[in-house]
Biotite code that builds the C-alpha atoms (Angstrom):
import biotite.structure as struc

atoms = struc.array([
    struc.Atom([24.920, -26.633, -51.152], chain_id="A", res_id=1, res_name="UNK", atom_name="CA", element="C"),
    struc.Atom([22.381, -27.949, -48.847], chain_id="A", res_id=2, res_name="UNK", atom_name="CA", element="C"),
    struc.Atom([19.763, -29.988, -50.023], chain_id="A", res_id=3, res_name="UNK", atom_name="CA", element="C"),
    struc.Atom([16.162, -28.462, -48.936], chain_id="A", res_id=4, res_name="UNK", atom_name="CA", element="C"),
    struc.Atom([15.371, -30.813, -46.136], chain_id="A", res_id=5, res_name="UNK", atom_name="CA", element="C"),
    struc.Atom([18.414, -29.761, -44.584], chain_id="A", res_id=6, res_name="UNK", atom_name="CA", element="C"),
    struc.Atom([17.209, -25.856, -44.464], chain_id="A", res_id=7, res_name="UNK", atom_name="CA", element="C"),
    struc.Atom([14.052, -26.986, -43.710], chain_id="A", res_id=8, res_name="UNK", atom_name="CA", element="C"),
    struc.Atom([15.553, -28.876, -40.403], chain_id="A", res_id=9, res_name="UNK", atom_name="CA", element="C"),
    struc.Atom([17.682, -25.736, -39.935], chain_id="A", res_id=10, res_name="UNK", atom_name="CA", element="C"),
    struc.Atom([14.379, -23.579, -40.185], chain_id="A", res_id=11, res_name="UNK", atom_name="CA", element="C"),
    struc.Atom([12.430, -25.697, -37.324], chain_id="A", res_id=12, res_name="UNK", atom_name="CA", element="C"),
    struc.Atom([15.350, -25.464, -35.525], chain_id="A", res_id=13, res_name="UNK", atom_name="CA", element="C"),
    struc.Atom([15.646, -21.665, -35.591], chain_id="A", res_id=14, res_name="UNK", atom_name="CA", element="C"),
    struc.Atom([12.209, -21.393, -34.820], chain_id="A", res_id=15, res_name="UNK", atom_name="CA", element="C"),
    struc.Atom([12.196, -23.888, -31.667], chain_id="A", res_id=16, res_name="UNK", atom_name="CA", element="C"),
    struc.Atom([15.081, -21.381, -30.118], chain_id="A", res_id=17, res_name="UNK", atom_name="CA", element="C"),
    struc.Atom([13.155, -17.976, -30.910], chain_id="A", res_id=18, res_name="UNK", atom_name="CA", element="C"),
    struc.Atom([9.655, -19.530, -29.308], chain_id="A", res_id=19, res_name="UNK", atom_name="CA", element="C"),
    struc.Atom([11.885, -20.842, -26.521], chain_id="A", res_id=20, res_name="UNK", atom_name="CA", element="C"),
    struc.Atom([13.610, -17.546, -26.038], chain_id="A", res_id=21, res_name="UNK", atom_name="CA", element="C"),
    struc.Atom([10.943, -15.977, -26.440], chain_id="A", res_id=22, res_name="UNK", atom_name="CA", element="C"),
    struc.Atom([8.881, -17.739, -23.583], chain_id="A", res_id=23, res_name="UNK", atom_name="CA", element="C"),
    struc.Atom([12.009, -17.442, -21.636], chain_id="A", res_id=24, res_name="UNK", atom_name="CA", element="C"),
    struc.Atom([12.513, -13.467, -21.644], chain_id="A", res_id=25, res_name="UNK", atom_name="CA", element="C"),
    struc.Atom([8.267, -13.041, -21.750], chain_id="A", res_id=26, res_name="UNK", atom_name="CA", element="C"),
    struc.Atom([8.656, -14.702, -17.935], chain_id="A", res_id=27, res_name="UNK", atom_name="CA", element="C"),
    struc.Atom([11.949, -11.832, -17.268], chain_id="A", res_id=28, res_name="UNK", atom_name="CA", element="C"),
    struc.Atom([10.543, -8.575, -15.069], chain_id="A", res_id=29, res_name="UNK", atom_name="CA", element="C"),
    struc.Atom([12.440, -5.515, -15.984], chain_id="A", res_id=30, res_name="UNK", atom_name="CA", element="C"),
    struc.Atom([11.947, -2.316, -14.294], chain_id="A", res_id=31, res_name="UNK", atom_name="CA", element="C"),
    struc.Atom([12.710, 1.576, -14.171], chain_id="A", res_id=32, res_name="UNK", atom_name="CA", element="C"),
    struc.Atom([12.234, 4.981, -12.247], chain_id="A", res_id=33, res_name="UNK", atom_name="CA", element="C"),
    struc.Atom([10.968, 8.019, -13.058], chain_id="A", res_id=34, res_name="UNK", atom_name="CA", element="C"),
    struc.Atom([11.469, 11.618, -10.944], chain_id="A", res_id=35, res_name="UNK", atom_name="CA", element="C"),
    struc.Atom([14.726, 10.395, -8.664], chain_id="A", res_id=36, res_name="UNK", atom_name="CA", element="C"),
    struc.Atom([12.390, 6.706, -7.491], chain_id="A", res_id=37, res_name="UNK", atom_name="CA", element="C"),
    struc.Atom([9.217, 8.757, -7.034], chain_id="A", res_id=38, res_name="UNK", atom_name="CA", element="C"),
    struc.Atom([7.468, 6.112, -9.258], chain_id="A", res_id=39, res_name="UNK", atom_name="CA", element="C"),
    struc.Atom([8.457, 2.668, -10.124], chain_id="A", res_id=40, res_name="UNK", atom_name="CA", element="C"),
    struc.Atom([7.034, 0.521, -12.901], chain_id="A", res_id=41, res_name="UNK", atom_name="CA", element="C"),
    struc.Atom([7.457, -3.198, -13.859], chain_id="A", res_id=42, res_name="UNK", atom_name="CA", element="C"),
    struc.Atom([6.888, -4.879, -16.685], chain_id="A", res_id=43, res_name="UNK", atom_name="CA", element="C"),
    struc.Atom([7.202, -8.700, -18.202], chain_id="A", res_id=44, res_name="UNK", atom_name="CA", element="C"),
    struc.Atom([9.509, -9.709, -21.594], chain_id="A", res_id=45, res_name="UNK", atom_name="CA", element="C"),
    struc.Atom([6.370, -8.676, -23.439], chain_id="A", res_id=46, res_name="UNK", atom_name="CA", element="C"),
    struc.Atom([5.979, -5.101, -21.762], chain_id="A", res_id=47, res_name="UNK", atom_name="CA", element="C"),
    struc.Atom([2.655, -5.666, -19.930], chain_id="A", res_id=48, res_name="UNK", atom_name="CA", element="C"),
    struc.Atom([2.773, -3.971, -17.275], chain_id="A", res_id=49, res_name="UNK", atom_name="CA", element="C"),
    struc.Atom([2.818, -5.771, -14.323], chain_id="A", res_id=50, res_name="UNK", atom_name="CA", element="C"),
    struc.Atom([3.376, -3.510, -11.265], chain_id="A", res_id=51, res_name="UNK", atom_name="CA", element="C"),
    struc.Atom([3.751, -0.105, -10.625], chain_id="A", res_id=52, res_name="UNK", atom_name="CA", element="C"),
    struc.Atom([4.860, 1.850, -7.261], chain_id="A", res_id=53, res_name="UNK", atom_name="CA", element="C"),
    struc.Atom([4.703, 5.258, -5.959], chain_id="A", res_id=54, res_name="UNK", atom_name="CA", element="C"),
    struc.Atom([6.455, 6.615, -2.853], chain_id="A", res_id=55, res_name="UNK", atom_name="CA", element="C"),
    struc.Atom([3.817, 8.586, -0.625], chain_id="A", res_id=56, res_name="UNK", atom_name="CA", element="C"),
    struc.Atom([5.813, 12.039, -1.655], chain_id="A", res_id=57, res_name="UNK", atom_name="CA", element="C"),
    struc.Atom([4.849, 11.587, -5.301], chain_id="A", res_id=58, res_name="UNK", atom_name="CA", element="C"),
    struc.Atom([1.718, 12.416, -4.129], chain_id="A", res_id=59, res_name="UNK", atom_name="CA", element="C"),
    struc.Atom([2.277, 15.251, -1.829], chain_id="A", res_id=60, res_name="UNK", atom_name="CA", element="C"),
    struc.Atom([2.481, 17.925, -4.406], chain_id="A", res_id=61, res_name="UNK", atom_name="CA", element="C"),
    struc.Atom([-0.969, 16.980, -5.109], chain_id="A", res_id=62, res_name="UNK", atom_name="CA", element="C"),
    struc.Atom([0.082, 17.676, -8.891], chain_id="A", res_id=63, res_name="UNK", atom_name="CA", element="C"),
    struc.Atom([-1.620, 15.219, -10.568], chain_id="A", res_id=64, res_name="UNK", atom_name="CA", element="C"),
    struc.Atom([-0.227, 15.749, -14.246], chain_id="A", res_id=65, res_name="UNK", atom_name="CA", element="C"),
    struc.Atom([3.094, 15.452, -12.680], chain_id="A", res_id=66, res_name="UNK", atom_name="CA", element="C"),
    struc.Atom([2.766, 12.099, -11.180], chain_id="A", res_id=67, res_name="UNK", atom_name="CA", element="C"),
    struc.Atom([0.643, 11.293, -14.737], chain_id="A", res_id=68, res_name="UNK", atom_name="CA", element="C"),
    struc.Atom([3.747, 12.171, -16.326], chain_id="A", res_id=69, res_name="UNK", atom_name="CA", element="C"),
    struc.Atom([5.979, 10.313, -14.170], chain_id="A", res_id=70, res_name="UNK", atom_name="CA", element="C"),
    struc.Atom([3.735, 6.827, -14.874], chain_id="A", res_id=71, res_name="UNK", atom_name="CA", element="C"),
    struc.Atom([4.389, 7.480, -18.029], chain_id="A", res_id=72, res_name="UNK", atom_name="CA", element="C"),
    struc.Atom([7.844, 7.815, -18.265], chain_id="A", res_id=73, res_name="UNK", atom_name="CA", element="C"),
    struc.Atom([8.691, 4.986, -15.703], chain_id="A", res_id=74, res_name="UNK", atom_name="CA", element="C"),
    struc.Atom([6.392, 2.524, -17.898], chain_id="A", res_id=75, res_name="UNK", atom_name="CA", element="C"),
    struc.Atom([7.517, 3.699, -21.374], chain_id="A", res_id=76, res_name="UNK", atom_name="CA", element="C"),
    struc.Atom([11.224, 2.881, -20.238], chain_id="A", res_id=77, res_name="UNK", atom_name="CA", element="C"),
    struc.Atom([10.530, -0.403, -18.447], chain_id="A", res_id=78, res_name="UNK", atom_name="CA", element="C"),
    struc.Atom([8.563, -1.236, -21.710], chain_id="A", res_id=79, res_name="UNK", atom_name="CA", element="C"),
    struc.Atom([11.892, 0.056, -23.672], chain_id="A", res_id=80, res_name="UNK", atom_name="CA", element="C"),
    struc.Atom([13.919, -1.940, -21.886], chain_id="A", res_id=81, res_name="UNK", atom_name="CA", element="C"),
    struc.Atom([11.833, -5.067, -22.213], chain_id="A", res_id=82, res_name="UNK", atom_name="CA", element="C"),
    struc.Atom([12.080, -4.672, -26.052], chain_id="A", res_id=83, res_name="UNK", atom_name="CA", element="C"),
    struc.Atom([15.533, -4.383, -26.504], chain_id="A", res_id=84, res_name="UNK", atom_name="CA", element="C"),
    struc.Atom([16.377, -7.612, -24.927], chain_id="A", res_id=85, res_name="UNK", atom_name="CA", element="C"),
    struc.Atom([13.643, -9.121, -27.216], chain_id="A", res_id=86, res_name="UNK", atom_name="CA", element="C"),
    struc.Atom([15.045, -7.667, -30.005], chain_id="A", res_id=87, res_name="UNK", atom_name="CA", element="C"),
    struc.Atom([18.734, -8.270, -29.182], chain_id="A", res_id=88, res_name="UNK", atom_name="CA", element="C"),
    struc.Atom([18.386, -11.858, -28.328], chain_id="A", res_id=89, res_name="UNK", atom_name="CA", element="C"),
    struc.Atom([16.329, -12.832, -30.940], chain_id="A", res_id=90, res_name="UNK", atom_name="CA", element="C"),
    struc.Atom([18.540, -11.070, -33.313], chain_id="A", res_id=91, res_name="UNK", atom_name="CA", element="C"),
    struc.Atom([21.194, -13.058, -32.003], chain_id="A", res_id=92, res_name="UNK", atom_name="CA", element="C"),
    struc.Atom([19.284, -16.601, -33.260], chain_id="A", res_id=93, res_name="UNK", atom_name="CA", element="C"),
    struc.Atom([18.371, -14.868, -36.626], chain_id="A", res_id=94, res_name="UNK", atom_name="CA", element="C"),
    struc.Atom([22.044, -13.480, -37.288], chain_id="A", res_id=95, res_name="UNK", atom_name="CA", element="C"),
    struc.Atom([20.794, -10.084, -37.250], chain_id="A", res_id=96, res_name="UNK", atom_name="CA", element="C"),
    struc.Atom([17.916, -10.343, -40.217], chain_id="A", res_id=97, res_name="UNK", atom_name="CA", element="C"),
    struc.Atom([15.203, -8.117, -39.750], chain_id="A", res_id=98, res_name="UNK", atom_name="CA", element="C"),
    struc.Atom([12.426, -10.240, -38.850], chain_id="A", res_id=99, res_name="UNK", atom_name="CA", element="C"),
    struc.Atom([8.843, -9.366, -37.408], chain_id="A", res_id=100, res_name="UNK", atom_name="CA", element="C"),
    struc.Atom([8.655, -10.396, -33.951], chain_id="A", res_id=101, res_name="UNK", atom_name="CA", element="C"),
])
């Protein structure tokens, strides 16, 4: 059995490798499409938005909940995709426990 300053060492460590993982992937851009590349959305490891394109014929329809919508989706699944690879690296470090990020 370990004694406690040995889990408490293993503890620091842990947490040294999530903050440094996590700095790592907030700095990562990850970015989707919505309506065939119509509109394009980017966002950091922490899903802040951080860009967002539209191709001139996005707005040619003149349909505004449409391109709404399309902001939308493109951010929500940048913002998904940014939150998966949080979630799956740092449940990597943590062996899979269930811990609040």
């Amino acid at each position: 059995m370990k004694s406690f300053g040995d889990l408490m060492k293993q503890a620091q460590k842990m947490q040294k490798q999530m903050t440094e993982t996590q700095e790592r992937l907030a700095a990562q851009r990850y970015q989707a499409s919505a309506g065939g590349g119509l509109v394009t959305a980017v966002v950091d490891g922490r899903g802040r938005l951080i860009e967002i394109k539209m191709a001139p014929a996005a707005l040619e329809e003149k349909d505004v909940s449409l391109v709404e919508d399309l902001v939308l989706t493109a951010v929500g699944e940048a913002q998904r995709s940014a939150e998966a690879e949080m979630k799956d690296a740092l449940g990597k470090l943590t062996g899979g426990l269930n811990l609040p990020f």
